[in-house]
C-alpha positions in Angstrom: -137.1 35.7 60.4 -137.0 39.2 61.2 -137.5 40.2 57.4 -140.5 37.9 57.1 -141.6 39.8 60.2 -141.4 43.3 58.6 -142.6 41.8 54.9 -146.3 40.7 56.7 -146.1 44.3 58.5 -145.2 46.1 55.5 -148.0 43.9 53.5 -150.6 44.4 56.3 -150.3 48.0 55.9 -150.4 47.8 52.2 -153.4 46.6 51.9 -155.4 47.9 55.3 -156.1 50.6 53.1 -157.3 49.1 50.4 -160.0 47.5 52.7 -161.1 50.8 54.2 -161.6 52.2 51.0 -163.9 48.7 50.0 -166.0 49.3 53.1 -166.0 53.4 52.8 -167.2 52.7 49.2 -170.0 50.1 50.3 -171.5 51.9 52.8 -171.9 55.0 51.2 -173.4 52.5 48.8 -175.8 51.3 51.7 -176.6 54.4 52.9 -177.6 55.4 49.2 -179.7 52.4 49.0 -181.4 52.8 52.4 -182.3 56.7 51.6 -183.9 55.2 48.4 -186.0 52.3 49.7 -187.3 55.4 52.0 -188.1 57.8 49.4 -190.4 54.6 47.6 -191.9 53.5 51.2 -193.0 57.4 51.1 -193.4 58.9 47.7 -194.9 62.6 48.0 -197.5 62.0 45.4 -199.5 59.6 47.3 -202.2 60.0 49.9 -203.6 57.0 52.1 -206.8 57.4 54.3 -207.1 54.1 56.2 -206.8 51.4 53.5 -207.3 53.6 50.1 -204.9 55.2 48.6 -205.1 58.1 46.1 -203.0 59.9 43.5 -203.6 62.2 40.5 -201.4 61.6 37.5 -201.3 64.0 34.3 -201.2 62.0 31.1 -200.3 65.1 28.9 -197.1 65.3 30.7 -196.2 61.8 29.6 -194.0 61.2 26.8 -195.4 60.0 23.4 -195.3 56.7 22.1 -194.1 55.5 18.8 -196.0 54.9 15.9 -196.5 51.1 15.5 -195.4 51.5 11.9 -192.1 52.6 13.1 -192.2 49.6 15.7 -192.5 47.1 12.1 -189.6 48.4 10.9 -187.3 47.5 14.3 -188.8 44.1 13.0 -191.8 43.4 15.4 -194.8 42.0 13.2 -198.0 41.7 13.4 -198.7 38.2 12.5 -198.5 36.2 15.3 -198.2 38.3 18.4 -200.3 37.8 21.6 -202.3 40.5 23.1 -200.3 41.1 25.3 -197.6 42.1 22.7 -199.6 44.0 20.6 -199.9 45.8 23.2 -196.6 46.8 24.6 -195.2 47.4 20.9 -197.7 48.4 19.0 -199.1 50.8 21.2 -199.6 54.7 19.7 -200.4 57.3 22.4 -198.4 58.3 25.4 -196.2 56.2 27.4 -197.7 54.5 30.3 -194.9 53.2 32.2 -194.5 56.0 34.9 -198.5 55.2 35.7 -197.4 51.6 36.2 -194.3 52.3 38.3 -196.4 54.1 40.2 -198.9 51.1 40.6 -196.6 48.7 41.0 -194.7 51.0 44.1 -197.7 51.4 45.7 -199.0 47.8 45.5 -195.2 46.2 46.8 -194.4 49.4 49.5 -197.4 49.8 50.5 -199.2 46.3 51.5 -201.8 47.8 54.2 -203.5 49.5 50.7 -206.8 47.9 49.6 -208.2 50.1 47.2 -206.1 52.4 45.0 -207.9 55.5 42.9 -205.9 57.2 40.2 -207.4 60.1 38.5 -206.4 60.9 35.1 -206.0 64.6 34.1 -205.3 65.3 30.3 -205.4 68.7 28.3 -207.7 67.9 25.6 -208.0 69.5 22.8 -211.0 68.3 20.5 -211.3 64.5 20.9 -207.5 64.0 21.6 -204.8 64.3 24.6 -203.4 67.8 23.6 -199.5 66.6 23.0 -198.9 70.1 21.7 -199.3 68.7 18.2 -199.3 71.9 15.5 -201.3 69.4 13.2 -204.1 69.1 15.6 -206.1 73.2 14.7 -209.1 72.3 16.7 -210.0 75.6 18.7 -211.8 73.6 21.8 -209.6 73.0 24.5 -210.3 71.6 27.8 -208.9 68.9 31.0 -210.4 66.0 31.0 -210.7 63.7 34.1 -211.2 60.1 34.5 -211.0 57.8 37.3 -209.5 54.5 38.1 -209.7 52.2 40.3 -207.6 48.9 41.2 -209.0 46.5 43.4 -207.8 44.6 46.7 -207.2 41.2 44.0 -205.4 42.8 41.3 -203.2 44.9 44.3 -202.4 41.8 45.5 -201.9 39.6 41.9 -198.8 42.7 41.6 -197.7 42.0 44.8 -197.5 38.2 43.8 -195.5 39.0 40.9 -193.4 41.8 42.2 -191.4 42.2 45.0 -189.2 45.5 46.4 -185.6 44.2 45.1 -186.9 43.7 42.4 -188.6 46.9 41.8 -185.7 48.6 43.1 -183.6 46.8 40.3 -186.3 48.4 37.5 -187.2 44.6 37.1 -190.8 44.9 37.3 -194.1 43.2 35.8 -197.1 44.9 35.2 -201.2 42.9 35.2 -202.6 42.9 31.1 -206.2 43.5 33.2 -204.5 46.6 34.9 -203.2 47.9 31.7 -206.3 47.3 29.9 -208.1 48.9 32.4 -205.4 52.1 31.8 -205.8 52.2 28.2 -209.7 52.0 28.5 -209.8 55.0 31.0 -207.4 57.1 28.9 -209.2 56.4 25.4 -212.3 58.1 27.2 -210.7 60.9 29.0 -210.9 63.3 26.0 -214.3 62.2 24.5 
């Protein structure tokens, strides 16, 4: 009896710390977690006045996007895709998925937000987004602007489709009219 006695001690002991450790581990975890849903609740980029908010984003800083002829040979064809996919992978330009991320935060941390404005700055140079492109020799350089907006309806269509665990996972899901309204306003910057 009295070895059973000291076995259950000498178990308890055993694995007392193995629990700490578990809960040490899980609330530096939370605390991590917490410090990040506050960063996206107040992202330093963004400015609200009232019920509009506002943020400027530089498309020449954005990465480029590949060639849709390299996108055929990962074996994604032509025939047959929806707009949608057409767009996502065949896509040449710059990479527009920070600009969402950005959208999509706003419209799911941010619910008090009716209108959202986004102006576009690129670094043109002739009629294209100056990528630093030693091909492109045109002399005439400039920053373009152009402005975008996003609507109380299609803020809350993303915050339908969206929600902040998600987000916070990377699982998110962007509007086709929001990205169609992206690539519209970016086509024109430069022109």
């Amino acid at each position: 009896m009295y070895w059973r006695f000291l076995n259950i001690i000498f178990l308890f002991f055993l694995i007392k710390p193995c629990l700490s450790q578990k809960t040490f581990s899980q609330s530096r975890n939370e605390k991590k977690l917490s410090k990040y849903i506050l960063k996206l609740n107040n992202p330093k980029w963004l400015k609200i006045n009232n019920n509009k908010a506002y943020f400027k984003y530089n498309i020449s800083s954005s990465l480029s996007r590949v060639s849709s002829t390299s996108n055929d040979q990962v074996g994604r064809l032509n025939n047959g895709q929806s707009k949608t996919q057409k767009f996502l992978y065949n896509k040449s330009g710059y990479d527009y998925d920070k600009l969402e991320k950005r959208i999509i935060q706003v419209a799911v941390f941010k619910p008090r937000v009716k209108i959202l404005e986004i102006d576009l700055i690129a670094n043109c140079r002739g009629n294209a987004i100056n990528s630093y492109d030693k091909l492109n020799n045109s002399q005439s350089s400039f920053q373009g602007l152009s402005s975008l907006y996003i609507d109380e309806n299609q803020l809350n269509h993303l915050r339908k489709i969206n929600t902040q665990s998600n987000f916070i996972k990377n699982n998110t899901v962007s509007d086709q009219i929001i990205m169609d309204n992206i690539s519209r306003s970016i086509n024109q910057i430069c022109k």
